[in-house]
VEXDREN-2710 file (C-alpha; in Angstrom, 1 decimal):
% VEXDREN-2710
k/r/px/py/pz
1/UNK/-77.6/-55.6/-42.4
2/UNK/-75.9/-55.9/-46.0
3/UNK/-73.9/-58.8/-46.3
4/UNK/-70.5/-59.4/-45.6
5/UNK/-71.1/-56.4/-42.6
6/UNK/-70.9/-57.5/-38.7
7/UNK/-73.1/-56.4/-36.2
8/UNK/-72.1/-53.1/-34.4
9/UNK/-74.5/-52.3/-31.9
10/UNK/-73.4/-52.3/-28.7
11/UNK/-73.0/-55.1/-26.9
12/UNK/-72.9/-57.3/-29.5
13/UNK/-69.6/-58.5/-28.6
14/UNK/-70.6/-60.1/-25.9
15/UNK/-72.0/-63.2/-25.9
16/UNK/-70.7/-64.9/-22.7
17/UNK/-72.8/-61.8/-21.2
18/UNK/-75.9/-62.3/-22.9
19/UNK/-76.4/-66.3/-22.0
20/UNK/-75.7/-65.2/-18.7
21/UNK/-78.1/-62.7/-18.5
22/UNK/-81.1/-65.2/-20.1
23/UNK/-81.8/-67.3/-17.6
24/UNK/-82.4/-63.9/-15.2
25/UNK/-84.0/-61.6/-17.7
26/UNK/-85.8/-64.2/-20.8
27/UNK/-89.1/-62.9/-20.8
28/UNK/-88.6/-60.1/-18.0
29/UNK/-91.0/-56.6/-18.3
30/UNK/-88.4/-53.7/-18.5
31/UNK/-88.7/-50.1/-19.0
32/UNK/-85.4/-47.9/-19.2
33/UNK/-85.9/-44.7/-18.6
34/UNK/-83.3/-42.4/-20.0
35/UNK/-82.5/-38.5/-18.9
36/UNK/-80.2/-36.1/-20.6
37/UNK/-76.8/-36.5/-20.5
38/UNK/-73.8/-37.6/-22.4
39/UNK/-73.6/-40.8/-20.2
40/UNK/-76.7/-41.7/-22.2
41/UNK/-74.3/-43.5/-24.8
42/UNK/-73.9/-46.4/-22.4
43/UNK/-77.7/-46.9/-21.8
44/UNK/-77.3/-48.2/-25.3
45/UNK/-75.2/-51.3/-24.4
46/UNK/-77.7/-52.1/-21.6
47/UNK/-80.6/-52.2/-23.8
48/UNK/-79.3/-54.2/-26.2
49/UNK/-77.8/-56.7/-23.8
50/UNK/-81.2/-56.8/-21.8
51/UNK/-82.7/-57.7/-25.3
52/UNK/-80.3/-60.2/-26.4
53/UNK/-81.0/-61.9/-23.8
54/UNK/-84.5/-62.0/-24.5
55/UNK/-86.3/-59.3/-22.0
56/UNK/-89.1/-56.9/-23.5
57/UNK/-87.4/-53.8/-22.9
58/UNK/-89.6/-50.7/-23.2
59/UNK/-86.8/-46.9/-23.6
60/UNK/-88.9/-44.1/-22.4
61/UNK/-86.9/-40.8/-22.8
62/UNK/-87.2/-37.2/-21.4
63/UNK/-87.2/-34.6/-24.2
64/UNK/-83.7/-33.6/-23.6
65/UNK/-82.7/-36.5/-23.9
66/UNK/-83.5/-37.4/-27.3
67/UNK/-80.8/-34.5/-28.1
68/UNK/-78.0/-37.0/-26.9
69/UNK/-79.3/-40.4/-28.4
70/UNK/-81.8/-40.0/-30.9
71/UNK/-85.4/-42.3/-30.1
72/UNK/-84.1/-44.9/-33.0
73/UNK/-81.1/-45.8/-31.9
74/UNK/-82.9/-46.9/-28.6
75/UNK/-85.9/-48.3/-31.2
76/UNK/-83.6/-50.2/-33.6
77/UNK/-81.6/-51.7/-30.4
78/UNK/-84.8/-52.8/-28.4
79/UNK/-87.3/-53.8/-31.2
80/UNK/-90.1/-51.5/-29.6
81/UNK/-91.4/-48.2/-29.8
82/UNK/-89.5/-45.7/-27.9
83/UNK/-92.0/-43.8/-25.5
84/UNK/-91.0/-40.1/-25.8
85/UNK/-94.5/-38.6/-24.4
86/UNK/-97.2/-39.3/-22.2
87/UNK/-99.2/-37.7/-24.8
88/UNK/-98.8/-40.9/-27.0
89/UNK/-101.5/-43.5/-25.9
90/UNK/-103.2/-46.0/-27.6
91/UNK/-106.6/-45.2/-26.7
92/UNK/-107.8/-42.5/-24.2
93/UNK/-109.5/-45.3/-21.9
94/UNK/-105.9/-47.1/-21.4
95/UNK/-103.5/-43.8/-20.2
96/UNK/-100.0/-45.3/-21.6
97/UNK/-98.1/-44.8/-18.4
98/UNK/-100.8/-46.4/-16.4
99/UNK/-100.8/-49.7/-18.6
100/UNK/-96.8/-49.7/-19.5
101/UNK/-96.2/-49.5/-15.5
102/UNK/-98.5/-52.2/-14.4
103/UNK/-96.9/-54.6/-16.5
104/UNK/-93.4/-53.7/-15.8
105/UNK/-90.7/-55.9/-14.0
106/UNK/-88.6/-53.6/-13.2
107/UNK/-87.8/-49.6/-14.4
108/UNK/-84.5/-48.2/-14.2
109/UNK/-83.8/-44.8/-15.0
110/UNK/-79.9/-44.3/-16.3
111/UNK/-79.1/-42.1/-16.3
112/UNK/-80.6/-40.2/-13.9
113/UNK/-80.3/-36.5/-13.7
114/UNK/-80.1/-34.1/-10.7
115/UNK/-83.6/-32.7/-11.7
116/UNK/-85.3/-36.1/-12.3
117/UNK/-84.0/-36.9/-8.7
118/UNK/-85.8/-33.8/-7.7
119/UNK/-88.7/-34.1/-9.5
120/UNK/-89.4/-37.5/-8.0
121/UNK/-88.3/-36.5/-4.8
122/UNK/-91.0/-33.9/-5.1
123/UNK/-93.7/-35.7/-6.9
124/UNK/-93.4/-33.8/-10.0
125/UNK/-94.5/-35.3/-13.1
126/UNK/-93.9/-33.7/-16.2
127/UNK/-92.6/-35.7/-18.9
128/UNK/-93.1/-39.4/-19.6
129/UNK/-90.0/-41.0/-18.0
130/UNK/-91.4/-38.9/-14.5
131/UNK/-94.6/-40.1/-15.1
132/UNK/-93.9/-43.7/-15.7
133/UNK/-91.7/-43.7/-12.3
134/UNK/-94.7/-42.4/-10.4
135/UNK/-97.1/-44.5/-11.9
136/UNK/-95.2/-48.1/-10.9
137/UNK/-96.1/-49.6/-7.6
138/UNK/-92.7/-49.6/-6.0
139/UNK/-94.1/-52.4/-3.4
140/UNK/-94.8/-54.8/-5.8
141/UNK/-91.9/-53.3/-8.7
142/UNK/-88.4/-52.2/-8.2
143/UNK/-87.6/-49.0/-9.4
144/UNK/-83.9/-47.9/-9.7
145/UNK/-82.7/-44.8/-10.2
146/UNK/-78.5/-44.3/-11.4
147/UNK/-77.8/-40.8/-10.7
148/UNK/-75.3/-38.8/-13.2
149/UNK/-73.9/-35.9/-12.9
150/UNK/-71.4/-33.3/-12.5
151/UNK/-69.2/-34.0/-9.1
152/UNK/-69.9/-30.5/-7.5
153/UNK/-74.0/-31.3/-8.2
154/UNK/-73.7/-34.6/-6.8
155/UNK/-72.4/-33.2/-3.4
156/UNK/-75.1/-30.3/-3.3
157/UNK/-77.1/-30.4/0.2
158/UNK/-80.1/-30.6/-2.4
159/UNK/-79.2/-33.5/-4.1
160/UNK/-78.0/-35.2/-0.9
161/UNK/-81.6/-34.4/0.2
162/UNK/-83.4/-35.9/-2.2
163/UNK/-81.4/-38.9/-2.8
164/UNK/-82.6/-39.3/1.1
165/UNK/-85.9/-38.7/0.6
166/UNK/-86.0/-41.2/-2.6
167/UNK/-84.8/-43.9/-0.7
168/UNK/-87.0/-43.4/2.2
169/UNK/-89.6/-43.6/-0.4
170/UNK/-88.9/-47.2/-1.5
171/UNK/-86.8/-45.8/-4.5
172/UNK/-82.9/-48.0/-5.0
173/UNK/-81.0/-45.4/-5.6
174/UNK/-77.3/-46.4/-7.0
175/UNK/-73.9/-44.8/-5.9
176/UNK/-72.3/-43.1/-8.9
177/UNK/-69.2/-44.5/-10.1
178/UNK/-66.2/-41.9/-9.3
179/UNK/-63.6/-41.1/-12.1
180/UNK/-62.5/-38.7/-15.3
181/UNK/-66.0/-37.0/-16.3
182/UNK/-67.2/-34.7/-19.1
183/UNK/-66.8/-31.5/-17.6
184/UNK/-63.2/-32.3/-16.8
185/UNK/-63.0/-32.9/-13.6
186/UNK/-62.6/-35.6/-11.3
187/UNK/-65.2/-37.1/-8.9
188/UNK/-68.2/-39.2/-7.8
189/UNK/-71.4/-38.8/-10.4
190/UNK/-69.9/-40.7/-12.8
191/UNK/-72.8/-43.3/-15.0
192/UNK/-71.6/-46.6/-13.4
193/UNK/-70.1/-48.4/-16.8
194/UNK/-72.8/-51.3/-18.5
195/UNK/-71.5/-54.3/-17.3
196/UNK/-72.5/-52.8/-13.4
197/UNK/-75.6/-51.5/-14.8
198/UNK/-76.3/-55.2/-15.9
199/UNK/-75.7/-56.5/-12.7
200/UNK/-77.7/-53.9/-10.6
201/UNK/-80.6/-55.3/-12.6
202/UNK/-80.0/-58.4/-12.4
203/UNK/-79.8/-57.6/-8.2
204/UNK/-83.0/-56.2/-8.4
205/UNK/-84.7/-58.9/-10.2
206/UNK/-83.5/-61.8/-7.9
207/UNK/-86.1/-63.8/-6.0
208/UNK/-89.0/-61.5/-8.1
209/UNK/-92.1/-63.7/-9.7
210/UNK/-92.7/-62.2/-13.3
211/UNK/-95.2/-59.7/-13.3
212/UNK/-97.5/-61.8/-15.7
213/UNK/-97.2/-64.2/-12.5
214/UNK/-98.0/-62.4/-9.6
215/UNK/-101.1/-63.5/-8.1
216/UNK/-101.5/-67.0/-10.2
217/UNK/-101.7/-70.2/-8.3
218/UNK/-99.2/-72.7/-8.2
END
């Protein structure tokens, strides 16, 4: 940053938010997993807020969705590499998805697509944000899911299906926000807005030892 420029990445503005966030999230394991779709823009306020306040946040994003946010944005905002393909590992004796979900605190995937819903309602695992979500051990880690979509798809008897079958699974599975949406109409499937994000995390977190923890004596 040249001087005499502010800082503009999202969330910055914030500061009341972050120190209220540190004390939940400072040191904290979290992978965001990101889908296509245009909500996408606001995944990039929670990940810099989560890493403001000192969590290791780890963006994994589906292929389509680099064509909304590109992989830097989410790599200058987080301080990490960007996971963009199970394909990428450091060594073929430690798979990346296996190692990135052990250690993991919590994974959220926002937004979350109508196919991602049905691919992890079906056990499909074909990209790396899929493959990280089946790969975490949802009795030990949260995983939350924040569906967004178009109103019509939200309502489908498929989607209402899956998002059944999700939560039976042990999946948290967020209401979407209702409202004005990209397709001009008006509806639920709306990206709930960061500052709800934020919270849902901070929901999921609550009463949870840190995964570098678990299992360690007093």
């Amino acid at each position: 940053m040249q001087d005499g420029q502010t800082d503009e990445t999202p969330g910055s503005d914030g500061p009341e938010r972050v120190e209220r966030l540190k004390p939940f999230v400072l040191g904290r394991r979290i992978c965001v997993g990101v889908c296509a779709g245009i909500a996408s823009y606001k995944v990039c306020n929670v990940v810099s807020a989560l890493a403001q306040a000192g969590a290791d946040v780890t963006v994994a994003m589906t292929p389509d969705a680099q064509r909304f946010v590109t992989p830097l944005v989410f790599q200058s905002l987080s301080a990490r590499a960007v996971l963009t393909s199970a394909w990428e590992s450091a060594t073929p004796a430690d798979p990346q998805h296996i190692r990135a979900a052990s250690a993991l605190d919590l994974f959220i995937v926002a937004p979350c697509t109508m196919d991602m819903l049905a691919k992890l309602a079906t056990g499909r695992c074909d990209d790396i944000v899929s493959l990280l979500a089946a790969s975490v051990d949802r009795a030990r880690t949260p995983v939350v899911l924040a569906p967004s979509m178009n109103e019509v798809m939200w309502r489908q008897p498929s989607t209402v299906r899956n998002v059944a079958t999700l939560r039976g699974d042990g999946f948290r599975v967020v209401d979407p926000a209702s409202g004005w949406q990209a397709c001009r109409s008006v509806g639920a499937g709306r990206l709930p807005e960061p500052d709800t994000l934020l919270e849902i995390v901070l929901s999921a977190l609550a009463g949870r030892e840190p995964a570098g923890r678990r299992g360690l004596g007093n």
